[in-house]
N, CA, C and O of each residue as an XYZ file, in Angstrom:
720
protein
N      -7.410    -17.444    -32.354
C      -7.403    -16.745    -31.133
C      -6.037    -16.961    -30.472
O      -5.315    -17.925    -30.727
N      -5.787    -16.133    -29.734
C      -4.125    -15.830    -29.365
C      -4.929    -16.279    -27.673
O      -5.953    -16.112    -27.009
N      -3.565    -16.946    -27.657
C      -3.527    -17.412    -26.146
C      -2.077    -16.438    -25.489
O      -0.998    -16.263    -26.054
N      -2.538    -15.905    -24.083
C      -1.638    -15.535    -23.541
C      -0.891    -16.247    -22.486
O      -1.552    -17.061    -21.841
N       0.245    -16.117    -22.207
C       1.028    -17.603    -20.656
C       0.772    -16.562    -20.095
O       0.742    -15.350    -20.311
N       0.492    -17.672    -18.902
C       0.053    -17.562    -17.562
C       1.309    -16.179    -17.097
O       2.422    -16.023    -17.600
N       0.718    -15.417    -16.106
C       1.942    -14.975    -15.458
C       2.727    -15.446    -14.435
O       2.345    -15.736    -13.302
N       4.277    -15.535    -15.052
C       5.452    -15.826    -14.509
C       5.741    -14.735    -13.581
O       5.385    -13.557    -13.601
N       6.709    -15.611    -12.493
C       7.409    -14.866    -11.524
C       8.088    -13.821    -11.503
O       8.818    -13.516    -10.560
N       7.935    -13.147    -12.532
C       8.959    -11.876    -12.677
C       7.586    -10.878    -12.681
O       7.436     -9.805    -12.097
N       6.773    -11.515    -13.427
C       5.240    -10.469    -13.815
C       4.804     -9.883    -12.140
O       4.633     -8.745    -11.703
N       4.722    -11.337    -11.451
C       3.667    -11.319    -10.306
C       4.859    -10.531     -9.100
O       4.440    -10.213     -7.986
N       5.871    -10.363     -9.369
C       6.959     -9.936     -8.486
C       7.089     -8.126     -8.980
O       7.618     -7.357     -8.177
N       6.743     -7.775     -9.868
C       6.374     -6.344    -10.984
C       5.385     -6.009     -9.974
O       5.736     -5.377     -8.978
N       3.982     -6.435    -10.167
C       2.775     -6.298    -10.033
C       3.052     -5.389     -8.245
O       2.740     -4.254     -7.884
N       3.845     -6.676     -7.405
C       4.040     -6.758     -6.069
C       4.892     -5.256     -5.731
O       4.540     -4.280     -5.069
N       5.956     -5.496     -6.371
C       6.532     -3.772     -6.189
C       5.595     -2.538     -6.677
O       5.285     -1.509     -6.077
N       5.429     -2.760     -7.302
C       4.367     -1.656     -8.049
C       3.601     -0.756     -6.899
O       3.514      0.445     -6.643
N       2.891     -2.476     -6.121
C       1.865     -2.162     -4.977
C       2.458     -1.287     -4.384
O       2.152     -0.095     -4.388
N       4.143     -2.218     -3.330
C       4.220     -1.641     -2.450
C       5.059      0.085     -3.251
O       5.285      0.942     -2.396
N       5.282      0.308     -4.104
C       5.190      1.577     -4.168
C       4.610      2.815     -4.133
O       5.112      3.939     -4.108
N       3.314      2.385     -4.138
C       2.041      3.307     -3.902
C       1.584      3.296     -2.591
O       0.914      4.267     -2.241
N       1.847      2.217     -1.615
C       1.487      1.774     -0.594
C       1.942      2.866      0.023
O       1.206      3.698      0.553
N       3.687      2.948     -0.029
C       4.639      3.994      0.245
C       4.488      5.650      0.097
O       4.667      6.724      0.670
N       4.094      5.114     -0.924
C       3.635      7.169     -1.145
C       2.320      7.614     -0.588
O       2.090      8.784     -0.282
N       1.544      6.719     -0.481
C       0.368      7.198     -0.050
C       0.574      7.628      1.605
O       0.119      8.651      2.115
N       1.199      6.812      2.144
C       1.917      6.638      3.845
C       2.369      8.030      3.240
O       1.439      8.666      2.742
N       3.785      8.707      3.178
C       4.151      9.320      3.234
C       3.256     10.756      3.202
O       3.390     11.716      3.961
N       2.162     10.576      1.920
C       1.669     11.873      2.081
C       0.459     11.834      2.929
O       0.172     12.997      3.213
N      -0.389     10.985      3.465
C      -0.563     11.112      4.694
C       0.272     11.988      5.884
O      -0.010     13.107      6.313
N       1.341     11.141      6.254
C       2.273     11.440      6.956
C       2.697     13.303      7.180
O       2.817     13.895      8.253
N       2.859     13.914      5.665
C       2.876     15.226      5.679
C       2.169     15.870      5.668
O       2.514     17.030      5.894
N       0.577     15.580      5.384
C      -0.380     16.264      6.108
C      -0.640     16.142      7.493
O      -1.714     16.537      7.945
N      -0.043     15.794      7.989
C      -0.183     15.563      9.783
C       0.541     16.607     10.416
O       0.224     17.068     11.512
N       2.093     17.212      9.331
C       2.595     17.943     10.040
C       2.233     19.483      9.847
O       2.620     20.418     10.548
N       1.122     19.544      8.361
C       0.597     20.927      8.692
C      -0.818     20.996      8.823
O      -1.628     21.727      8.254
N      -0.973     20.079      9.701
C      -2.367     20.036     10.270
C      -2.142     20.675     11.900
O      -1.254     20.497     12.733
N      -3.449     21.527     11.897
C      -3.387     22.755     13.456
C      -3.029     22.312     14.288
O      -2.234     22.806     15.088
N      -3.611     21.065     14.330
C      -3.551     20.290     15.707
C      -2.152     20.167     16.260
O      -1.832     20.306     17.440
N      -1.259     19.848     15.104
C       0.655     20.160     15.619
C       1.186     20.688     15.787
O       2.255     20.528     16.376
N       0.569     21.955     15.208
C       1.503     23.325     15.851
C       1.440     23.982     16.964
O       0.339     24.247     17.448
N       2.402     24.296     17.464
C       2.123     24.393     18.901
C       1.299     25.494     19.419
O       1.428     26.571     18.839
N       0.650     25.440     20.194
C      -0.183     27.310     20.578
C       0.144     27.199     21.653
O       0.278     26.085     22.159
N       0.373     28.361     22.335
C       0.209     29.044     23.769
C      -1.310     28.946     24.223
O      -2.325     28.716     23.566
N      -1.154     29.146     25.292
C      -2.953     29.007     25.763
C      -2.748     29.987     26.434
O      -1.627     30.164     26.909
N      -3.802     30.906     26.657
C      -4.038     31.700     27.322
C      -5.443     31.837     28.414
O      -6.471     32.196     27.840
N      -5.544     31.617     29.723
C      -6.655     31.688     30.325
C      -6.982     33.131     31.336
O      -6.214     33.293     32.284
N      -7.770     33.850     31.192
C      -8.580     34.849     31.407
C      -9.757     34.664     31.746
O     -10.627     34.255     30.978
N     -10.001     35.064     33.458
C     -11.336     34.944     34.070
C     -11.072     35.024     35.474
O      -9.974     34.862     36.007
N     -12.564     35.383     36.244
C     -12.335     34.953     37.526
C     -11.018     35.734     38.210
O     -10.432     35.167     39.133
N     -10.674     36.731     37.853
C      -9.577     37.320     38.759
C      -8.005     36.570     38.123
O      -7.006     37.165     38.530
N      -7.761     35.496     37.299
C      -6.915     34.692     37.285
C      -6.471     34.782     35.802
O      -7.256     34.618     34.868
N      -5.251     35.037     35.668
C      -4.656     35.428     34.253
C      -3.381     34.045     34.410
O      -2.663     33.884     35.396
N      -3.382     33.220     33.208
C      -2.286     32.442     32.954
C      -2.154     32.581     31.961
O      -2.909     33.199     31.211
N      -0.430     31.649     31.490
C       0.058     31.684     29.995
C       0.549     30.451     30.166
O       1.234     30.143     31.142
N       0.192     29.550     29.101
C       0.893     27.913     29.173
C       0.336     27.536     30.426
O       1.041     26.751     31.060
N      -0.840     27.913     31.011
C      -0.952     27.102     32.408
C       0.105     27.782     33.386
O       0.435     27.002     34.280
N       0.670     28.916     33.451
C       1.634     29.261     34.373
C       1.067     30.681     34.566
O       0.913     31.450     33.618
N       0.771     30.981     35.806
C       0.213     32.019     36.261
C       1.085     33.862     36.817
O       2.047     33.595     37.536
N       1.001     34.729     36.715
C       2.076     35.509     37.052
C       3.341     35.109     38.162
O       4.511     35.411     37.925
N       3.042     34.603     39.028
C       3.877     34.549     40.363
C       4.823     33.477     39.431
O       6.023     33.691     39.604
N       4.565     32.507     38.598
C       5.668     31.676     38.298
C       6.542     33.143     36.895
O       7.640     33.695     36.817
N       5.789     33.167     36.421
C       6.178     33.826     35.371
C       7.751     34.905     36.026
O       8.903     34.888     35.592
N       7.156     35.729     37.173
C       7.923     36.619     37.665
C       9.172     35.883     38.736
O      10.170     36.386     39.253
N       8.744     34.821     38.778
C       9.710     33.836     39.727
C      10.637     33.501     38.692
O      11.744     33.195     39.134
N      10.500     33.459     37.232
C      11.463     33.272     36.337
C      12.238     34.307     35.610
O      13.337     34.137     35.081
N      11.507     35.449     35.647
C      12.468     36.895     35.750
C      13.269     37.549     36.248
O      14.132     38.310     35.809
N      12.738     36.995     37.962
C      13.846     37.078     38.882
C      15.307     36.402     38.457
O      16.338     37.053     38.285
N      15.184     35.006     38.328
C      16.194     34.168     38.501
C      17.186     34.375     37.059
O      18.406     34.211     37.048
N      16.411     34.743     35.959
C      16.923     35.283     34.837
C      17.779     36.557     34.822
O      18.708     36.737     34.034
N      17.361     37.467     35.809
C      18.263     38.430     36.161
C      19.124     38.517     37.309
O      19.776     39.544     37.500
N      19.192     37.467     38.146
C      20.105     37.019     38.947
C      21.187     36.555     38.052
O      22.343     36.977     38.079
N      20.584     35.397     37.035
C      22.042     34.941     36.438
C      23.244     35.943     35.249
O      24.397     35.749     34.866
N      22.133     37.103     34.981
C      22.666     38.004     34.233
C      23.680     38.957     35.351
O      24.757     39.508     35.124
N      22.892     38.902     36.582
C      24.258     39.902     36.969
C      25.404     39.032     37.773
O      26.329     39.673     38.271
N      25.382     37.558     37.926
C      26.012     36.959     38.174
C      27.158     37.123     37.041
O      28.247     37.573     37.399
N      26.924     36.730     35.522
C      27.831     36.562     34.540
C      28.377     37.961     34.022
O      29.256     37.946     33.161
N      27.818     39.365     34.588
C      28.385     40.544     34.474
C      29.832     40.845     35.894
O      30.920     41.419     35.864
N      29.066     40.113     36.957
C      30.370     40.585     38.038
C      31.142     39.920     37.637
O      32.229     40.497     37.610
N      31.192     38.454     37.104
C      32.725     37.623     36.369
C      33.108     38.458     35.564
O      34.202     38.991     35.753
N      32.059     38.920     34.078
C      32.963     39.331     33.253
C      33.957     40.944     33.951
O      35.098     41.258     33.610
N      33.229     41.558     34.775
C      34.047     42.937     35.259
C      35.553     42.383     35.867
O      36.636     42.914     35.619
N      35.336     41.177     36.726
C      36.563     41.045     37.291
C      37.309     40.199     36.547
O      38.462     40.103     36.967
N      37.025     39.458     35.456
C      38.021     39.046     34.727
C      39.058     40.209     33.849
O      40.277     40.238     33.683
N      37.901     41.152     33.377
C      38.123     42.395     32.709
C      39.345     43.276     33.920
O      40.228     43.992     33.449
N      39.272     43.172     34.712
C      39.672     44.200     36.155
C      41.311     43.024     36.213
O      42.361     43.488     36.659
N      41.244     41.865     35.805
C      42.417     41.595     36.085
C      43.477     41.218     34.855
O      44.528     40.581     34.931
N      42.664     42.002     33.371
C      43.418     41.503     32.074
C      43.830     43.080     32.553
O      44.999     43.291     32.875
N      42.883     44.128     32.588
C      43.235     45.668     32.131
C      44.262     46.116     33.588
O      44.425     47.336     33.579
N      44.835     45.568     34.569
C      44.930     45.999     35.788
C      46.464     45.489     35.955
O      47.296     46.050     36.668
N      46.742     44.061     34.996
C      48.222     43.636     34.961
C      47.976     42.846     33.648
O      47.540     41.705     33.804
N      48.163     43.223     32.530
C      47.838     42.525     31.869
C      49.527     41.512     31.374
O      49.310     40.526     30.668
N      50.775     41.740     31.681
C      51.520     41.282     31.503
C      51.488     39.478     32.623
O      51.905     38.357     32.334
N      50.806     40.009     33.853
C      50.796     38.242     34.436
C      49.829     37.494     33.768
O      50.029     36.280     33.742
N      48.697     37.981     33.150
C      47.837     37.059     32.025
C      49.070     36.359     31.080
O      49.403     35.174     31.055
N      49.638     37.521     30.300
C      50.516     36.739     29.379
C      51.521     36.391     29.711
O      51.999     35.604     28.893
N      52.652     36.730     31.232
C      53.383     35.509     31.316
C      52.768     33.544     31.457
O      53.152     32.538     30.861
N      51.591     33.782     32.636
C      50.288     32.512     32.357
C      50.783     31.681     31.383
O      51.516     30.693     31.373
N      50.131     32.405     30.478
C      49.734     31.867     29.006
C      50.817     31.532     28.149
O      50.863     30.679     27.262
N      51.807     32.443     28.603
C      53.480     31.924     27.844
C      53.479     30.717     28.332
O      53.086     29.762     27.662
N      54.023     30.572     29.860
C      53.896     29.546     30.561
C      53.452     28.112     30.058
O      54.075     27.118     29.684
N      51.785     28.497     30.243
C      51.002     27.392     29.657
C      51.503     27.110     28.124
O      51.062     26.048     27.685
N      52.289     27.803     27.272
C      52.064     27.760     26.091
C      53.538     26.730     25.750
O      53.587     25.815     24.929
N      54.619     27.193     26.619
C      55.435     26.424     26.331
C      55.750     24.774     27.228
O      56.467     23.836     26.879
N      54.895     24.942     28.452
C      55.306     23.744     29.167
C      53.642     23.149     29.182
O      53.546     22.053     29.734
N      52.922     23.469     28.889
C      51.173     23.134     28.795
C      51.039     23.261     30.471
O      51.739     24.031     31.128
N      50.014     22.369     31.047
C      49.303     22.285     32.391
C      48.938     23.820     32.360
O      49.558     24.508     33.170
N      47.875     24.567     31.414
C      47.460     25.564     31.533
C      46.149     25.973     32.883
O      46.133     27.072     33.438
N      45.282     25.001     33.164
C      44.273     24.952     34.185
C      45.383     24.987     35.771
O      45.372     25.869     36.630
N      46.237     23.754     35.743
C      46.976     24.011     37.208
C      47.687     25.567     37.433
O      47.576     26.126     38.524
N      48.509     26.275     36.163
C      49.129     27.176     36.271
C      48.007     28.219     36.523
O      48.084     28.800     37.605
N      46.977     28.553     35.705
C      46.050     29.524     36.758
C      45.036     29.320     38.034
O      44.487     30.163     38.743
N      45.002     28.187     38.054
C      44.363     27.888     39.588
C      45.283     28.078     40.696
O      44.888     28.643     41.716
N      46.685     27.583     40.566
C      47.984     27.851     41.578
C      48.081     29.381     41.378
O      48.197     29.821     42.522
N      48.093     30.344     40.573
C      48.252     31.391     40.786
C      47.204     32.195     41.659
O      47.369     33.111     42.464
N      46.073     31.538     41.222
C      44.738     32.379     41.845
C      44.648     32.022     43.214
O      44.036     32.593     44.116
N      45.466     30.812     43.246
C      45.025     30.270     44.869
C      46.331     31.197     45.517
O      46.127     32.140     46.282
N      47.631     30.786     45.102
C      49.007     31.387     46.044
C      49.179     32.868     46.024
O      50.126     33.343     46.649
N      48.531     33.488     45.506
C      48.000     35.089     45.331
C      46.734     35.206     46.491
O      46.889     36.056     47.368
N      45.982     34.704     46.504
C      44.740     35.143     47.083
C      43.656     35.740     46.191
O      42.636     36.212     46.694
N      43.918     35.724     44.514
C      42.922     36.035     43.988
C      43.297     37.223     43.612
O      42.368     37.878     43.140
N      44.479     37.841     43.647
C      44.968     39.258     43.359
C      45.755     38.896     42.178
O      45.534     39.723     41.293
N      46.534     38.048     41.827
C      47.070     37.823     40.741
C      48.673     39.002     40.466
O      49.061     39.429     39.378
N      49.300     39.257     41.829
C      49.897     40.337     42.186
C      51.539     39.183     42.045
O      51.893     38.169     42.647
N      52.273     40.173     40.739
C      53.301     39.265     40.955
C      54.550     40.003     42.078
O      55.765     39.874     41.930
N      53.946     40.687     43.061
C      55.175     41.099     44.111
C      54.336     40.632     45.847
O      54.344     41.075     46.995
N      53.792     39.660     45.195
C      53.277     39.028     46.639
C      54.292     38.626     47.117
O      55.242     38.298     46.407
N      54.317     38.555     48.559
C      55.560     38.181     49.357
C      54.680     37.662     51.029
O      53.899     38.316     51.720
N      55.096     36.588     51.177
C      54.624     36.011     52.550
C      55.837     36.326     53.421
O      56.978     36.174     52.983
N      55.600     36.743     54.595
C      56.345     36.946     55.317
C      57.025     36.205     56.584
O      58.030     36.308     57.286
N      55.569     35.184     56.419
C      56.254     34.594     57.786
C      57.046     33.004     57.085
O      57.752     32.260     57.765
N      56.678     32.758     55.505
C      57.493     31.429     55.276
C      58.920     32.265     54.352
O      60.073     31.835     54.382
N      58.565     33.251     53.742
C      59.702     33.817     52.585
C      59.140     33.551     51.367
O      59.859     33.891     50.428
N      58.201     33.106     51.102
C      58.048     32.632     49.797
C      57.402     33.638     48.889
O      56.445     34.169     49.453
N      57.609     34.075     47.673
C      57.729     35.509     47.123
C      56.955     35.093     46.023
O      56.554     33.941     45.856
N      56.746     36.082     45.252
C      56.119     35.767     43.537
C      54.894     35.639     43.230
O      54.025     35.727     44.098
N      54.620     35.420     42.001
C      53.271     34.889     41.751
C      52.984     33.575     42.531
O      52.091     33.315     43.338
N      54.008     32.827     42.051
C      53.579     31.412     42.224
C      54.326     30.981     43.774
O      54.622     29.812     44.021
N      54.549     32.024     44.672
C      55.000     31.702     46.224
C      56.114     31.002     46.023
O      56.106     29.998     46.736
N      57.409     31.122     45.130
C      58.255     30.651     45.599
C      59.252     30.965     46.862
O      59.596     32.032     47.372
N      59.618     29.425     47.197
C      60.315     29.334     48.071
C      61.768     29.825     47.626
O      62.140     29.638     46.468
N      62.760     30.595     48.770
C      64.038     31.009     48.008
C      64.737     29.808     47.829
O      65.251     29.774     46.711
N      64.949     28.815     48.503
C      65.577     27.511     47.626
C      64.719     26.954     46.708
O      65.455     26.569     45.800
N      63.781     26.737     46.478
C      62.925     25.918     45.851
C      62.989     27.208     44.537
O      62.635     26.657     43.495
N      63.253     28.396     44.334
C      63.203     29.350     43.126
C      65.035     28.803     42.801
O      65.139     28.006     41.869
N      65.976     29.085     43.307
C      67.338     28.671     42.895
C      67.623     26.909     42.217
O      68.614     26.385     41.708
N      66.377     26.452     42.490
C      66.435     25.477     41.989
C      66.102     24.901     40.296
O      66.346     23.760     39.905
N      65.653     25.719     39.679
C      64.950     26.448     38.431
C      65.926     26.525     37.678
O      67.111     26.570     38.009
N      65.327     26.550     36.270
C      66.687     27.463     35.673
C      66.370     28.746     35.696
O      67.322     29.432     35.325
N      65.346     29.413     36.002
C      64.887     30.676     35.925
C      65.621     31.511     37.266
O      65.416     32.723     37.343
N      66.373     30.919     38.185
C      66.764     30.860     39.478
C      67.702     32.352     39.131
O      68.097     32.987     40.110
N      67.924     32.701     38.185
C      69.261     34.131     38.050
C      68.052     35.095     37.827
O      68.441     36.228     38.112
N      66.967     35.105     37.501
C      66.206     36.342     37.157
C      65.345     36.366     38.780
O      65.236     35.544     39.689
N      64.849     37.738     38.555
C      63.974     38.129     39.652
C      62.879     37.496     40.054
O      62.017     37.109     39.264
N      62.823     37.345     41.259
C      61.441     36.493     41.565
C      60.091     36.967     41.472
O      59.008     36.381     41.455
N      60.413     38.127     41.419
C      59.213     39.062     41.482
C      58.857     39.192     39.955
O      57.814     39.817     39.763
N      59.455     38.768     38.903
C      59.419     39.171     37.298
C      58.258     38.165     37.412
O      58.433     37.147     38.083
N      56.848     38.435     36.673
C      55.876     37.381     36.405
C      56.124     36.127     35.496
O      55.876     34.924     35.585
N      56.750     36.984     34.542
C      57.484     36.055     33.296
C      58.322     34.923     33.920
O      57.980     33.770     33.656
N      59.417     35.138     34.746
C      60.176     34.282     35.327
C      59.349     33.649     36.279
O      60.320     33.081     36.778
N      58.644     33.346     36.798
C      57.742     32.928     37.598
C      57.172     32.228     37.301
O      57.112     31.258     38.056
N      56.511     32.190     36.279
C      55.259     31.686     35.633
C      55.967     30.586     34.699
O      55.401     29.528     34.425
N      57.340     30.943     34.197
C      57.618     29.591     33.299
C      58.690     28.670     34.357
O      59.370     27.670     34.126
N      58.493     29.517     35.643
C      59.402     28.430     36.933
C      58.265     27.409     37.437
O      58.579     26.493     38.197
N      57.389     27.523     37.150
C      56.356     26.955     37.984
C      56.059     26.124     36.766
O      55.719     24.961     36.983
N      56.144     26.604     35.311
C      55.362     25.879     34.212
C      56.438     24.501     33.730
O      56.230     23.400     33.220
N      57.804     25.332     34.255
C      58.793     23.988     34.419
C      58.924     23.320     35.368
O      59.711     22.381     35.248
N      58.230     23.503     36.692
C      58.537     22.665     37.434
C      57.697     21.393     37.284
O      58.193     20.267     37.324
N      56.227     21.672     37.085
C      54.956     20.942     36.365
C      55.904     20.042     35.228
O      56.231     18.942     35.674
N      56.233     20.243     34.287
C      56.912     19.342     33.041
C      57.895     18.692     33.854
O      58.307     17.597     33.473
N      58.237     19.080     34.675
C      59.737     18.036     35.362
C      58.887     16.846     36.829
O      59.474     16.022     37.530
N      57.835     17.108     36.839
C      57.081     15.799     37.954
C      57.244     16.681     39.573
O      57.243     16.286     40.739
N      57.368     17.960     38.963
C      57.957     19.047     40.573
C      56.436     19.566     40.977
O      56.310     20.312     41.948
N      55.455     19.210     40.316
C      53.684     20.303     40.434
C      53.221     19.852     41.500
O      52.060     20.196     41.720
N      53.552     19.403     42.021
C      53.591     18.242     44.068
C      53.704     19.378     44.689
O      52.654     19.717     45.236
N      54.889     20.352     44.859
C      54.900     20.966     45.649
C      54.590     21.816     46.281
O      55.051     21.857     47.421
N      53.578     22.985     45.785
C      52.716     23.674     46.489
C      51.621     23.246     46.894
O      50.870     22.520     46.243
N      51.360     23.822     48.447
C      50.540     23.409     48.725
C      49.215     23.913     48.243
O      48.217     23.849     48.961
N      49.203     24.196     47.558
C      47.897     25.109     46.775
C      47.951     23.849     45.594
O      49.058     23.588     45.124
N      46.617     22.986     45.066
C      46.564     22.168     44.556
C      45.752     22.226     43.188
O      45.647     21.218     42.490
């Protein structure tokens, strides 16, 4: 008769993985029947009776309180896009002096906020204040424009304007309007 040895630590350490491998799969497919079981998928509810119609527990007056506000924000983001549109198609050369501007000296956010502010929102490069002198897109002052190198071209040119202001920003000069 054949005798077998006892099992060694490698056997009883076999045996042990083995387990927890089934242990594992069984968890798991549990686990994925849970996610196509009814109970998880989501439903709408619908209640009908009594004069009283809801959806999700939310009754018309909310429902239409969210249609409203949904079409508030739609014609909110249509009057931006018209007047952004109204001021590319209307001058479209002070967009791209801007953007030259921004492109060669950067500080692209200060250069169109100072324009939108020292304009009034017109974006008009023959604005002219009358009671300080200060002319241009960007309200220069007549010394404060001779001070530039852009100082030989027209003040009224957007182009020259826009990279006087975009150099003054690169030189530690963006202090000086009072438009911030």
């Amino acid at each position: 008769m054949r005798r077998y040895p006892p099992p060694g630590p490698s056997t009883t350490a076999t045996v042990l993985l083995v387990l927890l491998v089934l242990v594992v799969l069984l968890a798991l497919i549990l686990a994925g029947r849970g996610d196509s079981h009814p109970s998880s998928v989501t439903v709408h509810r619908r209640t009908v009776g009594y004069g009283q119609i809801a959806f999700d527990f939310a009754g018309p007056e909310r429902w239409a309180m969210r249609y409203r506000r949904a079409r508030l924000e739609v014609r909110q983001l249509r009057a931006e896009l018209r007047a952004q549109r109204r001021l590319t198609l209307s001058s479209p050369h002070v967009a791209e002096a801007i953007n030259l501007a921004a492109a060669t000296y950067g500080y692209a956010d200060a250069l169109w906020r100072k324009a939108r502010c020292e304009t009034g929102g017109t974006f008009s490069p023959n604005a002219l204040n009358g009671s300080s002198g200060a002319a241009g897109l960007f309200q220069f002052l007549p010394s404060t424009w001779a001070s530039t190198p852009y100082g030989r071209f027209s003040v009224f040119s957007p182009y020259a304007n826009a990279l006087a202001a975009g150099y003054m920003h690169a030189h530690g000069r963006g202090g000086e309007w009072v438009c911030r």
